[in-house]
C-alpha positions as CSV (number, residue, x, y, z in Angstrom):
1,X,-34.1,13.4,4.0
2,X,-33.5,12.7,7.6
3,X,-30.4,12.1,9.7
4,X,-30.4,9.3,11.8
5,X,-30.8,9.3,15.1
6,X,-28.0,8.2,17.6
7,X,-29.3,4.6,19.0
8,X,-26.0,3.5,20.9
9,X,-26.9,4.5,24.1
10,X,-30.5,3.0,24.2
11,X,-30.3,-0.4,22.2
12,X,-28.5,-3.8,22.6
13,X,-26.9,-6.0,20.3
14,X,-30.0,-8.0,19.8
15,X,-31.4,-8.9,16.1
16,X,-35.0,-9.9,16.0
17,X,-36.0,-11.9,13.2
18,X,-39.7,-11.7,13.0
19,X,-39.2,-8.1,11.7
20,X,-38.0,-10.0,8.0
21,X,-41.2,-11.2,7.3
22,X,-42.9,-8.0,5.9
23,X,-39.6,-7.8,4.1
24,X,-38.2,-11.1,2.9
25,X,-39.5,-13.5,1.1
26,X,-38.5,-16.5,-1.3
27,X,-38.8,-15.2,-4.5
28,X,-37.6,-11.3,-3.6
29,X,-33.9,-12.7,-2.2
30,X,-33.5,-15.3,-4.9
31,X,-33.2,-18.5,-1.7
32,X,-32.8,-21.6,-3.8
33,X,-34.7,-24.4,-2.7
34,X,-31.3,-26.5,-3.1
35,X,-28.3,-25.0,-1.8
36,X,-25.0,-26.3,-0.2
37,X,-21.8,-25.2,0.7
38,X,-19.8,-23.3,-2.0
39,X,-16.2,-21.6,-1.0
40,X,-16.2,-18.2,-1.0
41,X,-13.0,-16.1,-2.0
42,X,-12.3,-12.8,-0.9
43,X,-11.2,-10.0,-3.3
44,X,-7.7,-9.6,-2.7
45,X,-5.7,-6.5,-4.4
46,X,-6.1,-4.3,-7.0
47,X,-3.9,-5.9,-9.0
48,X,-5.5,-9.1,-9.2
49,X,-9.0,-9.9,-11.5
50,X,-11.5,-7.4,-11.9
51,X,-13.9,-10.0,-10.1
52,X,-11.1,-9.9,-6.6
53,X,-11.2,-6.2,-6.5
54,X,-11.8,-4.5,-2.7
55,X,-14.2,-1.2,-2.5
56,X,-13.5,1.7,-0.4
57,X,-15.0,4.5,1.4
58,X,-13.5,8.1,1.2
59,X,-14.2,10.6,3.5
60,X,-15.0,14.3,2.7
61,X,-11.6,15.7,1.0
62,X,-9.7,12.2,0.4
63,X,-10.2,11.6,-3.1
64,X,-7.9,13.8,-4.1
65,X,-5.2,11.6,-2.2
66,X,-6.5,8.0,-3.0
67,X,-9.2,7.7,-5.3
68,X,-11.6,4.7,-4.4
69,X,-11.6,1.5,-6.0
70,X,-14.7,1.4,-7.9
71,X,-15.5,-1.0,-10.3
72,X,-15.7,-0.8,-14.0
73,X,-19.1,-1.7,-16.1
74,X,-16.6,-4.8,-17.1
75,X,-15.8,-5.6,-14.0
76,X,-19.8,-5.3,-12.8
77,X,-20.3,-7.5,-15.4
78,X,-17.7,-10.2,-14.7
79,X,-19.4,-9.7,-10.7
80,X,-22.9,-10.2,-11.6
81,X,-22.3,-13.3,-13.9
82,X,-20.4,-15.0,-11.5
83,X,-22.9,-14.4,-8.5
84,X,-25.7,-16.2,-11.5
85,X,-23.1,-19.0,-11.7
86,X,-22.9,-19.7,-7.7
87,X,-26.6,-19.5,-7.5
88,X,-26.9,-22.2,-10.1
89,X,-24.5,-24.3,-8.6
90,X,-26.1,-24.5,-5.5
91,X,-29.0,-25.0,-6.7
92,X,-28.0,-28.0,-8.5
93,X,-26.5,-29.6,-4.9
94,X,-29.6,-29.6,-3.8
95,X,-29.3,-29.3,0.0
96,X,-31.0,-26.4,2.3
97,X,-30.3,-22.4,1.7
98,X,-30.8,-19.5,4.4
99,X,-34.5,-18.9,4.4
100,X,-35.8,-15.6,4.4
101,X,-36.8,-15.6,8.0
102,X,-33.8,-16.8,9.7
103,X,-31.7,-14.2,11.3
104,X,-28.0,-15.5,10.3
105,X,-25.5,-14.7,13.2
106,X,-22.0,-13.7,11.8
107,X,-19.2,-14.7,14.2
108,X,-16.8,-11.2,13.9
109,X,-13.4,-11.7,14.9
110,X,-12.0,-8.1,15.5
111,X,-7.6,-8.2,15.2
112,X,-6.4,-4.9,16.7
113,X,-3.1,-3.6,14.7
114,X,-1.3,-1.4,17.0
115,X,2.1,0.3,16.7
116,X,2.4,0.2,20.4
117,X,0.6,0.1,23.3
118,X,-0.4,3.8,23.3
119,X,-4.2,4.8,22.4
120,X,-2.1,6.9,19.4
121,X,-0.4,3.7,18.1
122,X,-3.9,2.1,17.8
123,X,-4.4,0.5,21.4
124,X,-8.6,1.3,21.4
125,X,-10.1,0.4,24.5
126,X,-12.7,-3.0,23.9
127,X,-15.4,-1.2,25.1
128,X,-15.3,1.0,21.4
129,X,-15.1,-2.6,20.1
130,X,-18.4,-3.6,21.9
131,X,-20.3,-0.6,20.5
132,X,-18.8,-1.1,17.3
133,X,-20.5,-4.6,17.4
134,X,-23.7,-2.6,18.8
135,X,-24.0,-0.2,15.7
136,X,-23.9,-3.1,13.1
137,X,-26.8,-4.7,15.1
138,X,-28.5,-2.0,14.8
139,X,-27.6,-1.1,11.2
140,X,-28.6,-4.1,9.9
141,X,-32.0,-4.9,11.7
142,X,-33.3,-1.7,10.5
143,X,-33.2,-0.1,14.5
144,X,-31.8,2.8,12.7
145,X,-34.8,3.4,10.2
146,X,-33.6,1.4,7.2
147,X,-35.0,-2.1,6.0
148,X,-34.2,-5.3,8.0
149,X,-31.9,-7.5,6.8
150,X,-31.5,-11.3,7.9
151,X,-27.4,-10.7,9.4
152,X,-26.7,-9.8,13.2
153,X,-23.4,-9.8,14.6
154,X,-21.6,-12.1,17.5
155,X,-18.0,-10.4,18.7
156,X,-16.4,-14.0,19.1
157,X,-12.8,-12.7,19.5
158,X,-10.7,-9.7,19.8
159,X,-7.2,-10.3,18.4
160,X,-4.1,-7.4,19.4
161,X,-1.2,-7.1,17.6
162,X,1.5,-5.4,18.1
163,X,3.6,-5.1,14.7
164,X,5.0,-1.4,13.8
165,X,5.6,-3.5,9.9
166,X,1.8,-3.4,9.8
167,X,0.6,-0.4,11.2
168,X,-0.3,2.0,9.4
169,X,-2.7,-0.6,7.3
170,X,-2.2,0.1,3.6
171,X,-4.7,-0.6,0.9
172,X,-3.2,-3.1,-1.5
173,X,0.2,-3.7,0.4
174,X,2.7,-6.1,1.0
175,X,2.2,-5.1,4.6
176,X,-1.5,-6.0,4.2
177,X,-1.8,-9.3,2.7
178,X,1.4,-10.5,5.4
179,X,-1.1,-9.4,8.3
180,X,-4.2,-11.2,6.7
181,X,-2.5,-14.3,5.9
182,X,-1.3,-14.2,9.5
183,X,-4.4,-13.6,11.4
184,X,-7.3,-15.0,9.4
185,X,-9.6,-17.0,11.4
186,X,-12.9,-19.0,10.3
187,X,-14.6,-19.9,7.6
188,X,-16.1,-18.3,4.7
189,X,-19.0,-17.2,7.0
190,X,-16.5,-15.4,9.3
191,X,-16.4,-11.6,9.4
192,X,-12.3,-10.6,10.0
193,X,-12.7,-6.9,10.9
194,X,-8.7,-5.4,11.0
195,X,-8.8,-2.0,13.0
196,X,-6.0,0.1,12.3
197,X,-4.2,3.7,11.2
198,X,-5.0,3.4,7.5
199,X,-4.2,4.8,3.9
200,X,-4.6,8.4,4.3
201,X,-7.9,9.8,3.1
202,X,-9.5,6.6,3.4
203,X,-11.7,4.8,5.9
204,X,-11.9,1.9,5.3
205,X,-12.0,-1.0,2.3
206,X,-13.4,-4.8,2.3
207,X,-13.6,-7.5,-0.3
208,X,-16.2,-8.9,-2.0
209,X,-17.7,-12.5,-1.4
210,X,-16.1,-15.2,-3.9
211,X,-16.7,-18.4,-4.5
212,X,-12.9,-19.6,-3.1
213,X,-11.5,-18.6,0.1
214,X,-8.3,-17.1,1.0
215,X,-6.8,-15.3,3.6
216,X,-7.7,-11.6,1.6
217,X,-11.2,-12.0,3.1
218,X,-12.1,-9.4,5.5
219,X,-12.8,-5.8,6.2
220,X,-9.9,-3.4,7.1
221,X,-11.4,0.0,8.9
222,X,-9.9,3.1,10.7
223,X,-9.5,2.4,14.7
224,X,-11.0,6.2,15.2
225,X,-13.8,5.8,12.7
226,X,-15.6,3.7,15.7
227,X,-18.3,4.6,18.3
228,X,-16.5,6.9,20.1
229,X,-13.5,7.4,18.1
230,X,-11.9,11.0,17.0
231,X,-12.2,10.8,13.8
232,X,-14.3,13.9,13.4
233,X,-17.8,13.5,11.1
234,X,-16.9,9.5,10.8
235,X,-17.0,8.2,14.5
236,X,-20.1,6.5,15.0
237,X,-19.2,3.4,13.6
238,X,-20.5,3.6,10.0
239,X,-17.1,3.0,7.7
240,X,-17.8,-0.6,9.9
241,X,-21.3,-0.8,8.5
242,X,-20.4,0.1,4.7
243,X,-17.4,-1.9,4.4
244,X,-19.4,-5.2,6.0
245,X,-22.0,-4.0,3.3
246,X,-19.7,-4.7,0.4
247,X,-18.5,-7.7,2.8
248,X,-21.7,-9.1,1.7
249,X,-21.5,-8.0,-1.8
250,X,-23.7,-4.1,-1.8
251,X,-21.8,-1.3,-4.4
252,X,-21.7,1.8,-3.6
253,X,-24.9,3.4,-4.4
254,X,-23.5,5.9,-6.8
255,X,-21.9,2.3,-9.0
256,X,-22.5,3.3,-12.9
257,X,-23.4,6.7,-12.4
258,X,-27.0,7.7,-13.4
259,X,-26.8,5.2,-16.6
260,X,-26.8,1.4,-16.9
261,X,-28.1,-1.1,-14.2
262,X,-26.3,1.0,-11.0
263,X,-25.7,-0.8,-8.1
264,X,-27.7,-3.2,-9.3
265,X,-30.7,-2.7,-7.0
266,X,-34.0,-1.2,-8.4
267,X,-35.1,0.6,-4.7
268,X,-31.8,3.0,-5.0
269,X,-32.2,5.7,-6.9
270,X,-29.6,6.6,-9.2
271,X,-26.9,8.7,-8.3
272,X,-24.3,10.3,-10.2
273,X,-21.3,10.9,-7.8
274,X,-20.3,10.2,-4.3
275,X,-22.3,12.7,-1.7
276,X,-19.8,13.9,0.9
277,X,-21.1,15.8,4.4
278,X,-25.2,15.7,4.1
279,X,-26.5,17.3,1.4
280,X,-30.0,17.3,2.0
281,X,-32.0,17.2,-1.4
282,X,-29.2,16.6,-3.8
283,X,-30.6,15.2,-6.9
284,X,-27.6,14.6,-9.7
285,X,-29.6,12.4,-12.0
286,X,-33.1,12.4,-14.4
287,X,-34.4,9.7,-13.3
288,X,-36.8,9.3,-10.2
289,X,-35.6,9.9,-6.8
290,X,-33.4,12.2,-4.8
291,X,-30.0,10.8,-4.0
292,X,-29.5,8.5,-1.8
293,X,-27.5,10.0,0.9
294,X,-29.0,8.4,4.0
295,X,-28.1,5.1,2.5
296,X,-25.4,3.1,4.3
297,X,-23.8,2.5,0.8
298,X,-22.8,6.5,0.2
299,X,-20.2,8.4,1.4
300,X,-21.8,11.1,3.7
301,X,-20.6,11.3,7.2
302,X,-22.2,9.2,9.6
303,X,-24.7,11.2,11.4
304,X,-26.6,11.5,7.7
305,X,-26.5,7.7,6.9
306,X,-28.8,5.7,8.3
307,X,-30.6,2.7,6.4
308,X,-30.4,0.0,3.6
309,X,-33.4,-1.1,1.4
310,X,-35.5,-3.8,1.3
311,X,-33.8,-4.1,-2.3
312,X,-30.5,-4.6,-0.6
313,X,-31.4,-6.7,2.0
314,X,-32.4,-9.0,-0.6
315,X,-28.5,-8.7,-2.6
316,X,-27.2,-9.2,0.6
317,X,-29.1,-12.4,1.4
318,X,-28.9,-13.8,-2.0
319,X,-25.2,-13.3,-2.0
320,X,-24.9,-15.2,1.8
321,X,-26.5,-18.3,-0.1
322,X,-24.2,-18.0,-3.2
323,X,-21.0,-17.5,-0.9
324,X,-20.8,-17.6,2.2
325,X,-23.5,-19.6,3.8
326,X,-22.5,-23.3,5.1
């Protein structure tokens, strides 16, 4: 298993679409001939229904101070059933999905919770931002060696606030849901991407696409953890790329262990623990298939991740027209 390589300094922004149609097509994402807007809720706290939970990425050494949020078979269950129920529902409105072709362009509006105005008290420069923007382009076209998917990225706003109440950003908070239901902007099909001193050992969580929307919505990630950043092993951008994974409703790829349905996509092989670092030809379960520690959806450190599936760029796209598409 390869590392990927580092693109930043020798690609744009820019999504092609033409490179889906090897990839995509009708029957693989699950497009509904008849589609039309349906609400989508983030997933707020850990307190609230299994189905509103947020998922998390560690980095190397931080489980032992704040184990991540991963879901239950129950929970997985309650998840998959009401993704079957959106899809129905759209289908019966009978109006026109996201084909499989068409690159969808997510507005990103970035908010910037400092401390103060000092680079320590979370005042990043906008050119990190810009790159930030960069990697996800390239992350999710498949620039970085892993499937195409149908998303690119627009940076339509960056948002600083000051607010000492709200920095550091802790999971599950008071603090937290005060800041979202302050600076939420958009619709459903708006990525709000908080940047921020976090819960220590964490780098980041997001919520999962819903079929009501609230001001929860969003993905919250460590200021240092982008392009550039000093957040050593986790500073070229990919906590941004996993969290707007589950954003668009991917599980971790180690989700049920090496038993049951996973992370519910048949092109990652099973996987019985998080991989931290890169631990080339780690292989925890029977079944076919190293782990999959290159994968976008694993905890390794960023140099080692580099691609989704075509199986997940088919979730992801099936979820945008149960959820989020307009």
């Amino acid at each position: 298993m390869g590392r990927r390589p580092l693109l930043l300094t020798r690609r744009t922004a820019g999504v092609a679409s033409t490179t889906l149609a090897l990839l995509l097509s009708t029957a693989a994402v699950g497009v509904l001939p008849a589609a039309s807007a349906v609400s989508a809720a983030p997933a707020g706290n850990c307190v609230e229904s299994a189905d509103a939970r947020v998922d998390a990425r560690v980095k190397a050494g931080g489980a032992a101070k704040h184990e991540p949020n991963e879901l239950t078979a129950t929970q997985i269950k309650e998840r998959e059933a009401d993704l079957a129920a959106a899809l129905r529902e759209r289908a019966n409105r009978r109006t026109g999905a996201v084909a499989p072709l068409v690159t969808v362009t997510i507005p990103v509006v970035v908010h910037v919770i400092q401390e103060n105005s000092t680079r320590a008290g979370g005042n990043i420069p906008d050119s990190m931002i810009s790159n930030q923007i960069t990697v996800l382009n390239q992350a999710y076209s498949g620039a970085t060696g892993g499937a195409a998917t149908a998303f690119a990225f627009q940076l339509t706003k960056i948002n600083r606030v000051v607010n000492p109440s709200w920095y550091p950003i802790l999971d599950g908070s008071s603090a937290e849901r005060s800041m979202k239901s302050a600076l939420r902007e958009g619709g459903k099909n708006t990525l709000n991407l908080y940047l921020g001193d976090v819960t220590p050992g964490l780098l980041g969580w997001a919520t999962f696409p819903q079929r009501r929307l609230n001001s929860a919505d969003g993905v919250v990630v460590l200021n240092e953890s982008l392009p550039g950043g000093n957040e050593t092993n986790y500073n070229q951008g990919d906590t941004a790329t996993h969290e707007v994974g589950h954003w668009l409703n991917l599980y971790h790829t180690f989700q049920g262990g090496c038993s049951g349905s996973g992370d519910g996509v048949g092109d990652t092989p099973a996987e019985a623990t998080p991989a931290y670092e890169c631990p080339t030809g780690r292989d925890t379960c029977s079944a076919a298939g190293l782990d999959p520690i290159t994968n976008f959806m694993d905890y390794t450190y960023d140099s080692c991740m580099y691609q989704f599936t075509p199986g997940q760029a088919s979730r992801m796209l099936t979820a945008w027209n149960a959820y989020r598409a307009a």
